[in-house]
PyMOL Python script that loads the backbone (N, CA, C, O; Angstrom):
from pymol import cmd

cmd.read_pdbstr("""\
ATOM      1  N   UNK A   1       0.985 -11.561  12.364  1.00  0.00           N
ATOM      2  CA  UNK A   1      -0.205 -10.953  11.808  1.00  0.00           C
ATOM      3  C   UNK A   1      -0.174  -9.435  11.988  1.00  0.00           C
ATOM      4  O   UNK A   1      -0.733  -8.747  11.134  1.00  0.00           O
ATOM      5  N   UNK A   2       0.486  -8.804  13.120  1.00  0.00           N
ATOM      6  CA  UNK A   2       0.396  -7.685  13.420  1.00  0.00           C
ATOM      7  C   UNK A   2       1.338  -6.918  12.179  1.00  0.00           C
ATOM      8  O   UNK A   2       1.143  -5.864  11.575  1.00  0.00           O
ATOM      9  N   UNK A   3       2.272  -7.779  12.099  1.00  0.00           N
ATOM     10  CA  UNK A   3       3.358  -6.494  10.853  1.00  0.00           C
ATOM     11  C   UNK A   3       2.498  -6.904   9.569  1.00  0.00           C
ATOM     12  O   UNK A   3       2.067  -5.957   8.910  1.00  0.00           O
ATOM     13  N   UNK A   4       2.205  -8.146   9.147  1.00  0.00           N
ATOM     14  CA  UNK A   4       1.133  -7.876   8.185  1.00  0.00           C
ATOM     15  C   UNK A   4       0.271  -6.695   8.212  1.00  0.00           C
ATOM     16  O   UNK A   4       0.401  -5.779   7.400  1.00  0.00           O
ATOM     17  N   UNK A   5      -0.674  -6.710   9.208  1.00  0.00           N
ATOM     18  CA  UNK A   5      -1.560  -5.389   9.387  1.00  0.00           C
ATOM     19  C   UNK A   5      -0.886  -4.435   8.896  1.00  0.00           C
ATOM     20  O   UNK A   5      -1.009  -4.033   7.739  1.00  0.00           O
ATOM     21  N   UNK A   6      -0.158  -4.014   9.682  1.00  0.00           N
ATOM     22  CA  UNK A   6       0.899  -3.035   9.425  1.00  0.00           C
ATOM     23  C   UNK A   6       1.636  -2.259   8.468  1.00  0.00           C
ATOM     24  O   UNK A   6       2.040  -1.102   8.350  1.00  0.00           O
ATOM     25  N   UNK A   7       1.661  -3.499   7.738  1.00  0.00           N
ATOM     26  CA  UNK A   7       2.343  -3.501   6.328  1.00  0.00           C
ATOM     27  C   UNK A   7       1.396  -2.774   5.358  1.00  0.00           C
ATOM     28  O   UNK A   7       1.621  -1.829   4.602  1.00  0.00           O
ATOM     29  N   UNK A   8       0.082  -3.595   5.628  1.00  0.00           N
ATOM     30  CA  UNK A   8      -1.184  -3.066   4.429  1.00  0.00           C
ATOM     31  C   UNK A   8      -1.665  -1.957   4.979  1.00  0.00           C
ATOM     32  O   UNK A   8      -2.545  -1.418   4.307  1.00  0.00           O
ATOM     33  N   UNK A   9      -1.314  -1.310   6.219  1.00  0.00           N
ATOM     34  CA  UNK A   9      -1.935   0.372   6.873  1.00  0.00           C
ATOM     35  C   UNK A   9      -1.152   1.419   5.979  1.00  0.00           C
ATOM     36  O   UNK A   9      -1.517   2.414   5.353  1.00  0.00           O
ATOM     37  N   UNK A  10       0.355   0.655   6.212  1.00  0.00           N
ATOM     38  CA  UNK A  10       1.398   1.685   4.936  1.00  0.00           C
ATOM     39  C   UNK A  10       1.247   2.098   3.724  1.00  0.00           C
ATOM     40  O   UNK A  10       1.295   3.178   3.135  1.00  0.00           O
ATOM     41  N   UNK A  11       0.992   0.666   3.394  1.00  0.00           N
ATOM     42  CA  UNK A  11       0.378   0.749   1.713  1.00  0.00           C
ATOM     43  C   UNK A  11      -0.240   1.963   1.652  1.00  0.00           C
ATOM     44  O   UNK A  11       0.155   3.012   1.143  1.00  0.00           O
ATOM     45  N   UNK A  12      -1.586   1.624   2.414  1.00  0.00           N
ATOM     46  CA  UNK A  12      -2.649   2.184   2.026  1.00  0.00           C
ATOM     47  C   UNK A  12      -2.004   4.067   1.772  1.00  0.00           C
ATOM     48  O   UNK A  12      -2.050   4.826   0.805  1.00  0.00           O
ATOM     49  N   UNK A  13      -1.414   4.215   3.281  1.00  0.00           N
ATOM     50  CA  UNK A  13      -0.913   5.581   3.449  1.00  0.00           C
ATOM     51  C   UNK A  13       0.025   6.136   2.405  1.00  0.00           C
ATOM     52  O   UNK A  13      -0.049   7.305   2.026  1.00  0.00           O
ATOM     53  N   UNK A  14       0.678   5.496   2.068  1.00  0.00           N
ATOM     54  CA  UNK A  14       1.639   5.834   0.510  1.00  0.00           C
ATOM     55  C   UNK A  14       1.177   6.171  -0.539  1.00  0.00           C
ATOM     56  O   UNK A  14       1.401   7.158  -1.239  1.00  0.00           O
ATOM     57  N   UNK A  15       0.130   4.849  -0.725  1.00  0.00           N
ATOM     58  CA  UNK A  15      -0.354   5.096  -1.615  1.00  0.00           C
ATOM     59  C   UNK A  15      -1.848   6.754  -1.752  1.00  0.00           C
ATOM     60  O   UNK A  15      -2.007   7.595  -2.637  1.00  0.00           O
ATOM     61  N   UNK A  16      -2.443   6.568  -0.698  1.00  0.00           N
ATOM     62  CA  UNK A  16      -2.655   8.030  -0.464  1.00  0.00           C
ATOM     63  C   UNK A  16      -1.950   9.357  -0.471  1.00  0.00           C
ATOM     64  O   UNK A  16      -2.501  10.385  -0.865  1.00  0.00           O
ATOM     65  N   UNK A  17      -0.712   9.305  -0.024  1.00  0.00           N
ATOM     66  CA  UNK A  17      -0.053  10.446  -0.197  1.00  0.00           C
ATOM     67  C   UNK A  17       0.013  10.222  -2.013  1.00  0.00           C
ATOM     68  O   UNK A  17      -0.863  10.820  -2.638  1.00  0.00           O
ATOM     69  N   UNK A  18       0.544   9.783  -2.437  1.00  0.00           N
ATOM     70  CA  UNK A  18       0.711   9.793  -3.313  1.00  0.00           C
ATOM     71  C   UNK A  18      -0.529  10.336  -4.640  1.00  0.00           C
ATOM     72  O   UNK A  18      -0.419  10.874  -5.742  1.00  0.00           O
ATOM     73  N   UNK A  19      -1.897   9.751  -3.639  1.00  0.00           N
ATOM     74  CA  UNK A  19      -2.793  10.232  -4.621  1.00  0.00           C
ATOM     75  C   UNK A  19      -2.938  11.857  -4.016  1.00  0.00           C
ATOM     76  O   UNK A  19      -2.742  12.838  -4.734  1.00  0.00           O
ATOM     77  N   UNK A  20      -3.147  11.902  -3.213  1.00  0.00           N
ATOM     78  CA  UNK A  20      -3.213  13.222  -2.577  1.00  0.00           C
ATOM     79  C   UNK A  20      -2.376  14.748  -3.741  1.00  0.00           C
ATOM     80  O   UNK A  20      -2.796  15.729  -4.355  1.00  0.00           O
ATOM     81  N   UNK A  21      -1.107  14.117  -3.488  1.00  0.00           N
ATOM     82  CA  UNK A  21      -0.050  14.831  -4.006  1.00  0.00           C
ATOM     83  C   UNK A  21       0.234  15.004  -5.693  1.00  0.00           C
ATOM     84  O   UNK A  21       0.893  15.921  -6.183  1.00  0.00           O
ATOM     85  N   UNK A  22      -0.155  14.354  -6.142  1.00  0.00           N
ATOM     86  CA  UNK A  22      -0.171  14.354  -7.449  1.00  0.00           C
ATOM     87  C   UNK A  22      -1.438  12.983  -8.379  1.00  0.00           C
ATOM     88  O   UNK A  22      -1.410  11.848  -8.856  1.00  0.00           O
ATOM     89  N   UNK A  23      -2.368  14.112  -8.149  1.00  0.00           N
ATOM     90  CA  UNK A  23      -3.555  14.219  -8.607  1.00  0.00           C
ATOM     91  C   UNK A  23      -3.275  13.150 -10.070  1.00  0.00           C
ATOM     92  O   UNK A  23      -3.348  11.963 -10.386  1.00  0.00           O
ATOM     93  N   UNK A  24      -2.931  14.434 -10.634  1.00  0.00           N
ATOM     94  CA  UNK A  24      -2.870  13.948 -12.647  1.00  0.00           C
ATOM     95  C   UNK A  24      -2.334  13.151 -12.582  1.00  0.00           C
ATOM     96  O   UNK A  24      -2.933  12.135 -12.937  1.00  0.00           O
ATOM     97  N   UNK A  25      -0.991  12.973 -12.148  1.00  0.00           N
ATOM     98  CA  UNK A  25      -0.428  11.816 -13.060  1.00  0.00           C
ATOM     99  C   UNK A  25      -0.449  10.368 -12.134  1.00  0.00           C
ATOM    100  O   UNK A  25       0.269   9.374 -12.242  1.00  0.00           O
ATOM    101  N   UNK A  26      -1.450  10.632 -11.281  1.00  0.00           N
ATOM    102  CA  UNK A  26      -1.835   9.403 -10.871  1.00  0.00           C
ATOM    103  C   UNK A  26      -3.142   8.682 -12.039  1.00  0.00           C
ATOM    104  O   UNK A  26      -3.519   7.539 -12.298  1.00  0.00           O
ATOM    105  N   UNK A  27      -3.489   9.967 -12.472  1.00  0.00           N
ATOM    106  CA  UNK A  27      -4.777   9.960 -13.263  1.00  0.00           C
ATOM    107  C   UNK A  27      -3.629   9.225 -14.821  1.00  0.00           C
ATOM    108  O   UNK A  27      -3.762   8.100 -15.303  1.00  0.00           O
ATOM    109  N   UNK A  28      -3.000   9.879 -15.095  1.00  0.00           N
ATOM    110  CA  UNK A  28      -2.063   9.346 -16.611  1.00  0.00           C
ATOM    111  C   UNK A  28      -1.471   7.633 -16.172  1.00  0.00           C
ATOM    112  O   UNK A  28      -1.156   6.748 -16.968  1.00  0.00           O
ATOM    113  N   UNK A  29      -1.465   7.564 -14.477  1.00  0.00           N
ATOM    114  CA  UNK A  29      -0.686   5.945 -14.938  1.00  0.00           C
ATOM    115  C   UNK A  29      -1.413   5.382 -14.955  1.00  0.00           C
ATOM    116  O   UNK A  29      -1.117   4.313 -15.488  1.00  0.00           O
ATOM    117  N   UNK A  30      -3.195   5.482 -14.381  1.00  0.00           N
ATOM    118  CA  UNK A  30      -4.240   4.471 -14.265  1.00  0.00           C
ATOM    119  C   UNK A  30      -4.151   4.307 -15.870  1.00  0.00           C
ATOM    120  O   UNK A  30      -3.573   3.356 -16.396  1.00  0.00           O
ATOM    121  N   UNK A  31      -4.792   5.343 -16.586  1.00  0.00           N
ATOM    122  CA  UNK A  31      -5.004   5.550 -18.418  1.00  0.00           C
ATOM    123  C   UNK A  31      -3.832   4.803 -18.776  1.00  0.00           C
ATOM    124  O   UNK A  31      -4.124   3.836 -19.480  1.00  0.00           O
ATOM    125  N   UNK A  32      -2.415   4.936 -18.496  1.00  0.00           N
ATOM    126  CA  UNK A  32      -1.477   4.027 -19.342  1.00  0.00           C
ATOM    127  C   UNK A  32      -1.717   2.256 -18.644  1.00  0.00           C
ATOM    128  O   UNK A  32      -1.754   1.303 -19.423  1.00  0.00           O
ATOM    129  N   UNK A  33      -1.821   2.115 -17.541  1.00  0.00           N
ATOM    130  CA  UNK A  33      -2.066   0.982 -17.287  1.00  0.00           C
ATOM    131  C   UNK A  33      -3.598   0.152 -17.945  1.00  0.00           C
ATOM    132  O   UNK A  33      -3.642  -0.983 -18.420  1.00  0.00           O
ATOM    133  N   UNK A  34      -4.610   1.005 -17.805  1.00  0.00           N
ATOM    134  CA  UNK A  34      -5.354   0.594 -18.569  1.00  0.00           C
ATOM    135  C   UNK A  34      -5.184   0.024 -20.429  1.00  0.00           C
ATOM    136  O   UNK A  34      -5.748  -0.866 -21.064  1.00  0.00           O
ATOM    137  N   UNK A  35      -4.549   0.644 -20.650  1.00  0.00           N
ATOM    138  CA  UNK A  35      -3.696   1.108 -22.179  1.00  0.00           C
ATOM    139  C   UNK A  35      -2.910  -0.683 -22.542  1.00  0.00           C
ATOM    140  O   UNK A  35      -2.868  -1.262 -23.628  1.00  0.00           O
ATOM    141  N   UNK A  36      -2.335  -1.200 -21.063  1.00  0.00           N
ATOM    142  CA  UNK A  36      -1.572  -2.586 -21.549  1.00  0.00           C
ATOM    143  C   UNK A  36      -2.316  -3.774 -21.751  1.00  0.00           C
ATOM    144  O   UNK A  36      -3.541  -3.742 -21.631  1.00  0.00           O
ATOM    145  N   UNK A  37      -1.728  -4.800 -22.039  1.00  0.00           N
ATOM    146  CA  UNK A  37      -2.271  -5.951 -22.493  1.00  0.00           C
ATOM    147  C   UNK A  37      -2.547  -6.674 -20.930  1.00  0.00           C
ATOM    148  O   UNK A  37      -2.025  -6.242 -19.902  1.00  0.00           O
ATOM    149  N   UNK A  38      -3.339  -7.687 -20.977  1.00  0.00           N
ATOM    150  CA  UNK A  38      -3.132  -8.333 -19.286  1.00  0.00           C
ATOM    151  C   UNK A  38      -2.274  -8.723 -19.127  1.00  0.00           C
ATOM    152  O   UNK A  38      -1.860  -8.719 -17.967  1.00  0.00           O
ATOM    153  N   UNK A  39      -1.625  -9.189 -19.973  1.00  0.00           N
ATOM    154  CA  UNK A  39      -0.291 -10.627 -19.847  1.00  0.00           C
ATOM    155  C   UNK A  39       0.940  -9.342 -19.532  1.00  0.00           C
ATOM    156  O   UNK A  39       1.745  -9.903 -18.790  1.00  0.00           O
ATOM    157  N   UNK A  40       1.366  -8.075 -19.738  1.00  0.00           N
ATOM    158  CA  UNK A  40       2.379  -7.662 -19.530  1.00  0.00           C
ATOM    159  C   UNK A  40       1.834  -6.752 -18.151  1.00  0.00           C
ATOM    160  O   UNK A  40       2.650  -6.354 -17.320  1.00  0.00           O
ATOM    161  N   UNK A  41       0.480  -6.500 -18.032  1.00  0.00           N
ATOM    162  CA  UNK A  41       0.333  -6.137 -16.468  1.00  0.00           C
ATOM    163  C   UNK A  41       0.735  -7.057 -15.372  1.00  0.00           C
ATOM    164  O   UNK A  41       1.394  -6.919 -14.341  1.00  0.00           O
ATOM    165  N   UNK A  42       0.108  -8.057 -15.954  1.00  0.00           N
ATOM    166  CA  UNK A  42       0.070  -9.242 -15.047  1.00  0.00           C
ATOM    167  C   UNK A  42       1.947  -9.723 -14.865  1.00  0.00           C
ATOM    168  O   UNK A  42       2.241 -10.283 -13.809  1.00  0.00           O
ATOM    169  N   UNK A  43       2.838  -9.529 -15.677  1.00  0.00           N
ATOM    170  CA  UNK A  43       4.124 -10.164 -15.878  1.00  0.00           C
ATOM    171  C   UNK A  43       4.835  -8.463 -14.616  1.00  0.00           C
ATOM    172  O   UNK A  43       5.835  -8.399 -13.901  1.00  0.00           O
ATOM    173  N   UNK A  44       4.174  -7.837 -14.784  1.00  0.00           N
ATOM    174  CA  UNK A  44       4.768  -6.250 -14.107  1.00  0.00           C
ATOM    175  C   UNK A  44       4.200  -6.537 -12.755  1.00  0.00           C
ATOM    176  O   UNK A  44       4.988  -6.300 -11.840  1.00  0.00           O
ATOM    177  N   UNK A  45       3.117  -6.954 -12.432  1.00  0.00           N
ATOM    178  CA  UNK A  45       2.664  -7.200 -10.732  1.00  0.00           C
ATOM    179  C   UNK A  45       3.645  -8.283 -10.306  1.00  0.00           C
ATOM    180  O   UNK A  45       4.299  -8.294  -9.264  1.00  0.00           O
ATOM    181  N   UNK A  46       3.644  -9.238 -11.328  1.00  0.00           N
ATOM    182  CA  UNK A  46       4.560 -10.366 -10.716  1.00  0.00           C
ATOM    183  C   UNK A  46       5.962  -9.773 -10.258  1.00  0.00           C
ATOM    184  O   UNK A  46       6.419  -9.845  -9.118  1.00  0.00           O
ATOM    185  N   UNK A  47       6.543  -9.188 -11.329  1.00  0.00           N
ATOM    186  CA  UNK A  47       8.052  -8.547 -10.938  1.00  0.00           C
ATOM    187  C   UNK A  47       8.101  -7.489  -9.683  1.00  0.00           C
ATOM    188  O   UNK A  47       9.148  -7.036  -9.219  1.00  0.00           O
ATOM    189  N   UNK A  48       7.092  -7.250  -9.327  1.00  0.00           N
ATOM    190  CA  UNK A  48       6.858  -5.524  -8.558  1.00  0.00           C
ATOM    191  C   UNK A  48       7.173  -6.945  -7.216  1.00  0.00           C
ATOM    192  O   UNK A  48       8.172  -7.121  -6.519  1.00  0.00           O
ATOM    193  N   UNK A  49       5.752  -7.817  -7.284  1.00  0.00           N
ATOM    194  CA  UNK A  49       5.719  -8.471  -6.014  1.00  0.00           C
ATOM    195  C   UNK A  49       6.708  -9.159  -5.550  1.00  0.00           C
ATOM    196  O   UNK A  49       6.911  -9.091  -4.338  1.00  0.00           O
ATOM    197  N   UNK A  50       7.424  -9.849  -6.235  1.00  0.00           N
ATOM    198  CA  UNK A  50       9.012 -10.476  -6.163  1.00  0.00           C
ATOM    199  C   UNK A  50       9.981  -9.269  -5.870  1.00  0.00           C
ATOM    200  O   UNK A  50      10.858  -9.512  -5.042  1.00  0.00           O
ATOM    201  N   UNK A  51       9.968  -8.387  -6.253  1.00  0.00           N
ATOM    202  CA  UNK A  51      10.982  -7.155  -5.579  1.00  0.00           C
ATOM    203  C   UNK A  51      10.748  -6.956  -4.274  1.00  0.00           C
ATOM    204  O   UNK A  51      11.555  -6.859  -3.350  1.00  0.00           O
ATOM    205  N   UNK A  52       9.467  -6.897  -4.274  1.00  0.00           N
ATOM    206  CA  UNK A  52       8.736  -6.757  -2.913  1.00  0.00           C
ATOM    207  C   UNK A  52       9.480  -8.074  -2.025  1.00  0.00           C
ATOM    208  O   UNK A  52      10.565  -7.654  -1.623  1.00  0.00           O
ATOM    209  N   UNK A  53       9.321  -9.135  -1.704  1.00  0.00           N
ATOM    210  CA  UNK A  53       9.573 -10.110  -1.229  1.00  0.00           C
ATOM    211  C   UNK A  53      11.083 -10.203  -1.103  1.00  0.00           C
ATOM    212  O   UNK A  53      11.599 -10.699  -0.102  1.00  0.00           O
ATOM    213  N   UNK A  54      11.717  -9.774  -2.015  1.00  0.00           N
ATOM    214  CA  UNK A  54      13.519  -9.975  -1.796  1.00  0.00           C
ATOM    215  C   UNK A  54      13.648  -8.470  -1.021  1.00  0.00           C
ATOM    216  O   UNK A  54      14.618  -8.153  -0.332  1.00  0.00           O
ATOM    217  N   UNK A  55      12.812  -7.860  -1.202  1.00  0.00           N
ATOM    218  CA  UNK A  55      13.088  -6.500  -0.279  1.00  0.00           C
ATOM    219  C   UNK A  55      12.826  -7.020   1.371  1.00  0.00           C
ATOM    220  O   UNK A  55      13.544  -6.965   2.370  1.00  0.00           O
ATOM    221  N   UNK A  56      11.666  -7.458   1.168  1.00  0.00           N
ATOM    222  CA  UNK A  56      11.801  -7.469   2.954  1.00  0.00           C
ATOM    223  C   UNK A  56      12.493  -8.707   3.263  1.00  0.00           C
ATOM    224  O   UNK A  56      12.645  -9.002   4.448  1.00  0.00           O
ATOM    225  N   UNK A  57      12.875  -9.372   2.464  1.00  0.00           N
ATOM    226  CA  UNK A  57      13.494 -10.550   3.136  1.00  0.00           C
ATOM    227  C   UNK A  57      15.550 -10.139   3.612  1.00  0.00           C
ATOM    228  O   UNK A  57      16.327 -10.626   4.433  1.00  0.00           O
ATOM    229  N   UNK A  58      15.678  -8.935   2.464  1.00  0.00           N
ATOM    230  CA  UNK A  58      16.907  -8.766   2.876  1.00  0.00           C
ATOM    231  C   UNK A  58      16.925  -7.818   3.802  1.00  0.00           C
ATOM    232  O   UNK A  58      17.991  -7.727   4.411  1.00  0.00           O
ATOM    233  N   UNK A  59      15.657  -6.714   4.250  1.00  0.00           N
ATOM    234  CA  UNK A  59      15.575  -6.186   5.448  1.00  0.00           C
ATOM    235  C   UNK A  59      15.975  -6.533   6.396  1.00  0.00           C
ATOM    236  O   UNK A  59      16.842  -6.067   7.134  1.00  0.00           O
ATOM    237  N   UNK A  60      14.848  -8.126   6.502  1.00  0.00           N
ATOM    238  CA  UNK A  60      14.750  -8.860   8.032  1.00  0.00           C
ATOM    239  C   UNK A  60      15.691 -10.154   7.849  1.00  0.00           C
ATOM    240  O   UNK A  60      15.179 -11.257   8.044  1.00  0.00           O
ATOM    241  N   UNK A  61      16.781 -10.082   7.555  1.00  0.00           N
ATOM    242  CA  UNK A  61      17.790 -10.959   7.223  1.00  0.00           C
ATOM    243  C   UNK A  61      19.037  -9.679   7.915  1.00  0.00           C
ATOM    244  O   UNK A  61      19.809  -9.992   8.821  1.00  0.00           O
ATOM    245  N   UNK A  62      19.016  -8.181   7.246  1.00  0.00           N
ATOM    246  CA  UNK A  62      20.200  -7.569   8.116  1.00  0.00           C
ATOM    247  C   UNK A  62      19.876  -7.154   9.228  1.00  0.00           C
ATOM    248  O   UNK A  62      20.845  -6.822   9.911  1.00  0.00           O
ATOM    249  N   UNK A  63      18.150  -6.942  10.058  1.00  0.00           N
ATOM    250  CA  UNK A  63      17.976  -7.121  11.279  1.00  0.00           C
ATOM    251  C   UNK A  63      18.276  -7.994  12.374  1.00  0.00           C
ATOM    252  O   UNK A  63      18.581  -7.765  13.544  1.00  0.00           O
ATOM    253  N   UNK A  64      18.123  -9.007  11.743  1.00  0.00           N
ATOM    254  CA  UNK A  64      18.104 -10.413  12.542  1.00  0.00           C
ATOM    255  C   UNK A  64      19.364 -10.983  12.555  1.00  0.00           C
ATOM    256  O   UNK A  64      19.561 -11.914  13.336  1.00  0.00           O
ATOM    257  N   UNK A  65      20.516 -10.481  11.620  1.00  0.00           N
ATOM    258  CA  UNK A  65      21.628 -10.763  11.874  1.00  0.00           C
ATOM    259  C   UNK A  65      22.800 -10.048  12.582  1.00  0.00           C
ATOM    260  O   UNK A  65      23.320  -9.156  11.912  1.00  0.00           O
ATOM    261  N   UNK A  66      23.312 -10.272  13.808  1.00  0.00           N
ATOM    262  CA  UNK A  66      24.350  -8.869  14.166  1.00  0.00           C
ATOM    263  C   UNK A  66      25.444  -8.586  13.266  1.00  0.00           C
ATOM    264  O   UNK A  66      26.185  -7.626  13.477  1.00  0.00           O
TER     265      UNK A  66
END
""", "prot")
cmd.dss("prot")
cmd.show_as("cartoon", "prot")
cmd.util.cbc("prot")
cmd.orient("prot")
């Protein structure tokens, strides 16, 4: 539970820098995301979150292995 926590403190912080740092074109991807259909947002969260998942799994797969 704790690297969960953890995990979503990062987010959050990334994703802040990120708004922090570039204002506009955080402002242009909301407007283009708004701009898509649901079915190809929805098909783009799916792919983002599956990257996500083979990412940390091959993290904590070359940690855990010597």
């Amino acid at each position: 539970m704790r690297d969960f926590l953890t995990a979503c403190c990062l987010a959050l912080v990334i994703e802040g820098v990120a708004y922090a740092l570039f204002p506009g074109a955080m402002q242009r991807m909301i407007a283009a995301m708004l701009a898509l259909d649901p079915q190809t947002l929805r098909m783009f969260g799916l792919a983002t979150a599956i990257a996500g998942i083979l990412g940390i799994w091959l993290v904590r797969a070359a940690i855990l292995t010597p």
